[in-house]
C-alpha positions in Angstrom: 34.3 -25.8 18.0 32.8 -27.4 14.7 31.7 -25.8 11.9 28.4 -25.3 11.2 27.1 -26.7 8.0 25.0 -24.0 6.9 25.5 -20.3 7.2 22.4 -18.3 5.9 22.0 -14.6 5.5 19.4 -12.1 4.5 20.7 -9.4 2.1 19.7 -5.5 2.8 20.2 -4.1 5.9 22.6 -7.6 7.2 25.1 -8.7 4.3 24.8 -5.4 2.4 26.4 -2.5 3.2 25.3 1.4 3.3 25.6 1.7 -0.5 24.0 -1.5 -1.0 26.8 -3.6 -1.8 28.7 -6.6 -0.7 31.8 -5.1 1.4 35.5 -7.3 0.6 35.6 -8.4 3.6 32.0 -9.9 3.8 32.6 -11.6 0.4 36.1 -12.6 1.6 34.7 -14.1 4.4 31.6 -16.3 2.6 34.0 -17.6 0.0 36.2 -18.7 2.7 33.2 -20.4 4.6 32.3 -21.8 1.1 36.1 -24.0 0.4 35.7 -24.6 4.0 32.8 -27.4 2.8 30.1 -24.9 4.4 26.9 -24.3 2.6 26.0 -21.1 1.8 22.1 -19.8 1.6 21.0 -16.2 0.7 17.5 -16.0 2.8 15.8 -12.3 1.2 12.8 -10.6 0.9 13.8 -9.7 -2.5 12.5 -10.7 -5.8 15.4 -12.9 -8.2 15.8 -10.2 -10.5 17.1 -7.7 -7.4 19.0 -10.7 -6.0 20.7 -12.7 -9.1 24.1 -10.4 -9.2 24.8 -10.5 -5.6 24.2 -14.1 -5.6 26.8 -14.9 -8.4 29.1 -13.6 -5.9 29.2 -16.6 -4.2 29.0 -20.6 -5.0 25.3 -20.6 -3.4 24.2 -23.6 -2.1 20.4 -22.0 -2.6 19.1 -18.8 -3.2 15.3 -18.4 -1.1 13.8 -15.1 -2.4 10.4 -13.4 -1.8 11.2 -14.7 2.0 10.8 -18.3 1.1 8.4 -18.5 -1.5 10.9 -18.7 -4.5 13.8 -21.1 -3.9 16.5 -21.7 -6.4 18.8 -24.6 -6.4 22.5 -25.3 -8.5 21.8 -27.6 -11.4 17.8 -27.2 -10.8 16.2 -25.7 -13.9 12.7 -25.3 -12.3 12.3 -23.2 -8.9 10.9 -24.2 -5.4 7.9 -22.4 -5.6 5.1 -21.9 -2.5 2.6 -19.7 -4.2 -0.7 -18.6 -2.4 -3.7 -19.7 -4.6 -5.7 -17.4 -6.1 -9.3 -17.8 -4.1 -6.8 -17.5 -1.0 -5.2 -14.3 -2.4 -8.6 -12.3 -3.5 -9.7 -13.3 0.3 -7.2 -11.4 1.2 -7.5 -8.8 -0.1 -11.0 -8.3 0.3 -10.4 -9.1 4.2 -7.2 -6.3 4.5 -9.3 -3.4 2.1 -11.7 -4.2 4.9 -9.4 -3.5 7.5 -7.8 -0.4 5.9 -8.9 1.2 2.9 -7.4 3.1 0.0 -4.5 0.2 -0.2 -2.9 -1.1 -2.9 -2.0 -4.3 -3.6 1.3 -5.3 -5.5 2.3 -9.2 -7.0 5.2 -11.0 -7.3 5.7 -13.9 -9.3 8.9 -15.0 -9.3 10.1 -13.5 -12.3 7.7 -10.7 -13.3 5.8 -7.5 -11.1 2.4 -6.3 -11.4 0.7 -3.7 -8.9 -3.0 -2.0 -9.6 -3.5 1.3 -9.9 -4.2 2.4 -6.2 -0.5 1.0 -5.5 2.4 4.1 -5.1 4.9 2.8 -6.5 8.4 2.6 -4.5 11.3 5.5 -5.7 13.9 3.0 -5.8 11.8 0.0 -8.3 12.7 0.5 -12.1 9.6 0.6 -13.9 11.2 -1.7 -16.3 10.3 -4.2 -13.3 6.5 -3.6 -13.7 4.7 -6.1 -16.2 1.6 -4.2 -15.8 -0.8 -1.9 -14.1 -4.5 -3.4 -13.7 -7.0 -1.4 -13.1 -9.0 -3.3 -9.9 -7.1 -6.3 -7.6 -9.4 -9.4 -9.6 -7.9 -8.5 -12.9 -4.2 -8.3 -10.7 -4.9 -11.6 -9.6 -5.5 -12.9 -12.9 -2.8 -11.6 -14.5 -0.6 -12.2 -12.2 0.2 -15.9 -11.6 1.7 -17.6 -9.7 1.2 -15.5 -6.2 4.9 -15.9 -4.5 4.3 -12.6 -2.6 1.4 -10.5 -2.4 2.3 -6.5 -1.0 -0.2 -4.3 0.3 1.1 -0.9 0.2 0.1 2.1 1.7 1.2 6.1 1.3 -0.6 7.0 4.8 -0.9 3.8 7.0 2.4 3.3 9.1 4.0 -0.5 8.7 3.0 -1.5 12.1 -0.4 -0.9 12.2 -0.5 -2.5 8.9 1.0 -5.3 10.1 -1.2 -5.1 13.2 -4.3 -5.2 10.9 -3.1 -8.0 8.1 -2.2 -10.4 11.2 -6.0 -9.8 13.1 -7.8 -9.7 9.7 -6.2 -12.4 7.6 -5.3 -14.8 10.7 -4.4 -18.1 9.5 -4.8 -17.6 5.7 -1.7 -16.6 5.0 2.0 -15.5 6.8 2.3 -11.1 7.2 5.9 -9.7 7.9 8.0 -6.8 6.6 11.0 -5.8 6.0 11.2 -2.2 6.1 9.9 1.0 7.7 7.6 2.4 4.6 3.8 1.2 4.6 4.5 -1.6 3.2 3.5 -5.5 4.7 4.4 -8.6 2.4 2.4 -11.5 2.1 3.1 -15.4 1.5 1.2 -18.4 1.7 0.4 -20.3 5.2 3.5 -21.8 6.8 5.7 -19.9 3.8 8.6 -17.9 5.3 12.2 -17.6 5.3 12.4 -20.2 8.7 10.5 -22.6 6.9 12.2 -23.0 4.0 15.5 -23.0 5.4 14.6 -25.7 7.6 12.9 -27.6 4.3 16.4 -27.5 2.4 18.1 -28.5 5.7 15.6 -31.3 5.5 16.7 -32.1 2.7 20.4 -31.9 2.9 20.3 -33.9 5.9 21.8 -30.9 8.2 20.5 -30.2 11.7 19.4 -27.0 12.9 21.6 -26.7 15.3 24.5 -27.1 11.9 22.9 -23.7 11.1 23.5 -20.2 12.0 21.3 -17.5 10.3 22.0 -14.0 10.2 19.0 -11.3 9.6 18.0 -7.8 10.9 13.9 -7.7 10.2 10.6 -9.1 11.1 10.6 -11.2 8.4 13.9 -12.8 9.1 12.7 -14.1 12.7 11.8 -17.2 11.6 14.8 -17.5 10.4 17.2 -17.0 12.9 14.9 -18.7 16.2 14.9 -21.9 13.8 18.5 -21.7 12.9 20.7 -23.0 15.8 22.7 -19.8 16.1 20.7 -17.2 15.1 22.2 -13.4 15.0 20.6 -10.3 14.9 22.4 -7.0 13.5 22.9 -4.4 16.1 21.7 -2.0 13.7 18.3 -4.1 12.8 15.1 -3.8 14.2 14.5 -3.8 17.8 12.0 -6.8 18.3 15.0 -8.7 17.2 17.2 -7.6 19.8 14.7 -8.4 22.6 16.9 -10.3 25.0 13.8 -13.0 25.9 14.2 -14.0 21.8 17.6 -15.4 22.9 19.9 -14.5 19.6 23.1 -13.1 19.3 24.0 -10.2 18.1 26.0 -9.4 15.4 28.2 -5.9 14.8 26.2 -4.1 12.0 26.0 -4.6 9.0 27.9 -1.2 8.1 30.9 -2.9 10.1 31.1 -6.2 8.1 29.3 -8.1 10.7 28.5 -10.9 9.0 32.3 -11.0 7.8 33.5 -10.8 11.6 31.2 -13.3 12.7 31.7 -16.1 10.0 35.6 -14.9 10.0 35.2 -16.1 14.1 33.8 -19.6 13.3 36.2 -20.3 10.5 38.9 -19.3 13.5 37.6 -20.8 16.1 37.0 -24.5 14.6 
């Protein structure tokens, strides 16, 4: 068997553990796929600043946050960035507050975080993180620039009907997914998502997809892992992914080092 030439995995809920940390053996395993010549991509939802320390674990190849809308490369001082303009991004919000009402609407730039006042702030986010709280969406989207992710957050609406509503209201505007089971849906730019960019540095690189396996456990990481030529889902992830008709593998959880046994299997295997 031949190595593949890429090996790309998502973060929470796939390379991190419970506790939210890189296990040895997972880390053991990338840095071994790494002197083996293979390139290694982290692929997340997450903004840099959440994603920055768990990338200096490894000699990166790329690191794609905000799923594929913020792409840093090694010896590039300037990110990748796919930003949704900001006509584009009042549209949609106009278009989902017409869907459901009472959201809030959150912005990622790339390197700063600012949410209006009708957003409910996640437990876990530092409110160092928060540049500033606007009082109505057009002053958010004019502070806030550029627009790598919009989030629409919600305290009552569950995710999927959320999702359900940003797909039939926005349409081809812009790419929904999300990542978690809260009311939350992210937002990128048309044709922005963790697939696409993956196969755009792959592009560039020269590598073929099927040189790629892609490891994931969420909505958003679908793109992903059907582009990649070995795709694997978590057993532990969400259950769309598992569908047998999508045709991935699947992986041992992520609380069991799967990505570690996996990528330990290639590197014996070859």
């Amino acid at each position: 068997m031949v190595l593949p030439r890429v090996i790309a995995t998502d973060l929470d809920g796939t390379l991190l553990n419970q506790s939210g940390q890189v296990s040895v053996r997972n880390r053991r395993a990338l840095t071994a796929a790494v002197e083996a010549g293979i390139k290694v991509v982290i692929v997340t939802a997450r903004p840099p600043r959440a994603t920055a320390a768990i990338a200096a674990m490894f000699d990166c190849a790329a690191v794609v946050c905000g799923n594929g809308a913020h792409t840093q490369l090694p010896g590039e001082t300037s990110p990748l960035i796919r930003a949704i303009d900001r006509y584009t991004s009042g549209t949609i919000v106009e278009k989902l507050r017409g869907a459901l009402p009472e959201l809030g609407f959150g912005v990622e730039t790339g390197t700063e975080f600012y949410h209006d006042v009708d957003y409910h702030l996640e437990p876990w986010v530092p409110s160092d993180w928060v540049s500033g709280v606007l009082d109505d969406t057009d002053a958010l989207l004019t502070a806030a620039t550029p627009v790598t992710k919009l989030i629409a957050r919600s305290s009552t609406y569950p995710v999927h009907l959320m999702y359900e509503a940003a797909v039939s209201s926005v349409g081809s505007l812009a790419e929904a997914t999300y990542s978690g089971g809260a009311g939350l849906v992210e937002i990128s730019a048309a044709g922005v998502n963790k697939g696409s960019t993956l196969a755009m540095l792959c592009e560039r690189w020269g590598v073929a997809r099927e040189e790629v396996v892609a490891f994931g456990d969420m909505p958003n990481d679908r793109s992903a892992l059907t582009w990649a030529g070995s795709g694997y889902a978590m057993v532990s992830g969400h259950p769309e992914l598992l569908d047998p008709a999508l045709g991935l593998e699947v992986a041992p959880s992520s609380f069991e080092d799967g990505v570690g046994q996996v990528v330990e299997s290639l590197l014996d295997r070859a």
